[in-house]
Wavefront OBJ file of the C-alpha trace (Angstrom):
o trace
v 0.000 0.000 0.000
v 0.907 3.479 -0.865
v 2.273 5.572 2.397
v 2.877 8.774 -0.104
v -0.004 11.202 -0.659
v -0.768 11.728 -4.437
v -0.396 15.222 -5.902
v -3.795 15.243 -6.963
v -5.595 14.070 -4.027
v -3.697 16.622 -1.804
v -4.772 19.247 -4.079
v -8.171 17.969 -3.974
v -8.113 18.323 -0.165
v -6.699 21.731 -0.370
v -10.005 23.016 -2.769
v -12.283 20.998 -0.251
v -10.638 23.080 2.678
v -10.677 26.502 0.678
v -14.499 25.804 -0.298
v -15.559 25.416 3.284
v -13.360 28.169 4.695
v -15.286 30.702 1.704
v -18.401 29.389 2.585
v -17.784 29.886 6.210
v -16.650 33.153 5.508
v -20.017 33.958 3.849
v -21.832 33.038 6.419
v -20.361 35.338 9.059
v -20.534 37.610 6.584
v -24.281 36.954 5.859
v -25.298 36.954 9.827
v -23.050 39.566 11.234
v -20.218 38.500 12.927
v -21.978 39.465 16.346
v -25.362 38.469 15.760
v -27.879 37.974 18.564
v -28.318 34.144 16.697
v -24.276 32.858 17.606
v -25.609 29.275 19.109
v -27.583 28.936 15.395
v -24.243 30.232 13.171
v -22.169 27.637 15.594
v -24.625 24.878 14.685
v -24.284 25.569 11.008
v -19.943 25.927 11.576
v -20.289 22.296 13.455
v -22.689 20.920 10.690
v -20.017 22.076 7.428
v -17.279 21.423 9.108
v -17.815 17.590 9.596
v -19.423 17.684 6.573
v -15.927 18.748 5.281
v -14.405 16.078 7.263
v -16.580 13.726 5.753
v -15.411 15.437 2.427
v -11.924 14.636 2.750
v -12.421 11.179 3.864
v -14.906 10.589 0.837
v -12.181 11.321 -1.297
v -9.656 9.411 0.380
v -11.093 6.393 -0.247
v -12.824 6.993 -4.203
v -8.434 7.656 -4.806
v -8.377 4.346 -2.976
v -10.773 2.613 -4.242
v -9.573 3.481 -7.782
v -6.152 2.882 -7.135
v -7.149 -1.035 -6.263
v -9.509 -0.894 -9.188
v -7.169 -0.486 -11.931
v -5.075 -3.824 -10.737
v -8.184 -5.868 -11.276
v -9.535 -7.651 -13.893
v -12.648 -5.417 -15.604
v -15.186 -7.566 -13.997
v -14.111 -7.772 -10.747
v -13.131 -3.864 -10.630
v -16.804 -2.814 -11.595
v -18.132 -4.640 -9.263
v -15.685 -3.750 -6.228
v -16.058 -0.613 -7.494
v -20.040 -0.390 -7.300
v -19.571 -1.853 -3.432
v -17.090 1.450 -3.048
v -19.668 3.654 -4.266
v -22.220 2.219 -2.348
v -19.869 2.221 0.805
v -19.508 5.907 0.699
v -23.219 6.955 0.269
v -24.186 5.074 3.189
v -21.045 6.701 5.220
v -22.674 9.913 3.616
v -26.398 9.416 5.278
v -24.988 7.527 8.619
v -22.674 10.366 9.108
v -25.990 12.814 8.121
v -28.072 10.626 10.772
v -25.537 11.017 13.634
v -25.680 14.434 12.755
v -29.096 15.012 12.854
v -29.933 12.618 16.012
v -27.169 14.093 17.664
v -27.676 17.300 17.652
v -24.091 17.695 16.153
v -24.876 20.703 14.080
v -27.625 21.593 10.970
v -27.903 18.574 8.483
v -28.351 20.824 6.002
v -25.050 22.313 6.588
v -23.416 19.107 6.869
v -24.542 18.190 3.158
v -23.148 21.882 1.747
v -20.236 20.411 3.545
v -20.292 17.237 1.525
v -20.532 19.224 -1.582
v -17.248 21.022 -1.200
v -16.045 17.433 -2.447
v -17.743 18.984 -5.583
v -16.363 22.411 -5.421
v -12.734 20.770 -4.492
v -12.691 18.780 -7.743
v -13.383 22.077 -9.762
v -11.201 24.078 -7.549
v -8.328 21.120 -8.470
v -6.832 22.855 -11.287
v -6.305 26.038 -9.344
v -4.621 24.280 -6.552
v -2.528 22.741 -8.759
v -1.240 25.879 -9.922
v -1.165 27.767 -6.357
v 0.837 24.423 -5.418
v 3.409 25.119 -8.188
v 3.501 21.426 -9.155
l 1 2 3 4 5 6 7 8 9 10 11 12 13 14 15 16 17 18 19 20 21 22 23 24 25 26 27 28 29 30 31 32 33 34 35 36 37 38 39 40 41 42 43 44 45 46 47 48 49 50 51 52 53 54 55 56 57 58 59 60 61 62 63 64 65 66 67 68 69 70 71 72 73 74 75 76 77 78 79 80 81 82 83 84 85 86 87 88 89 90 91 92 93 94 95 96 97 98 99 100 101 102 103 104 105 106 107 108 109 110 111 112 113 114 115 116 117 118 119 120 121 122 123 124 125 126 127 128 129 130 131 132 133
């Protein structure tokens, strides 16, 4: 197994990070730093922030997942790689659960959270070039 981070996934991280910090950054914008509401705005920063988390580990193990894929034989990679897939969207709603019958933080906010894996992959190419690989 690889000990070595790849290039891509780091950068990946990186734009998953950046998205949540400018969408966290909007929101104190949006409420007021000193609002009268602070316990609400920390139950939204709790709810993207493990969403984030959640984020990071998503992508984690789809570069993992992959990585095992392509030394398999076609067959047996789609099929490990439909268990993968189906792996992480039950991670995705156990993790929203917790969240929600925990009282961890908005669920709502955790799933903008989990989007930032979306906003990461489109902020990739930028990273790469902030990165100056």
């Amino acid at each position: 197994m690889k000990r070595k981070i790849n290039d891509t996934l780091l950068e990946l991280i990186c734009g998953i990070v950046v998205s949540g910090v400018v969408i966290e950054i909007i929101d104190l914008i949006v409420t007021g730093v000193y609002s009268q509401f602070s316990g609400l705005r920390f139950l939204f920063a709790t709810g993207l922030w493990i969403g984030i988390v959640v984020a990071v580990a998503l992508a984690a193990h789809m570069y993992r997942s992959i990585d095992r894929a392509l030394d398999m034989q076609p067959k047996d990679a789609e099929g490990y790689m439909r268990r993968a897939y189906l792996l992480r969207t039950l991670i995705i709603l156990l993790a929203a659960a917790a969240v929600h019958y925990l009282k961890l933080g908005y669920v709502m906010a955790y799933f903008v959270g989990v989007l930032c894996l979306k906003f990461g992959a489109f902020l990739q190419p930028l990273m790469h070039k902030l990165l100056g690989k």
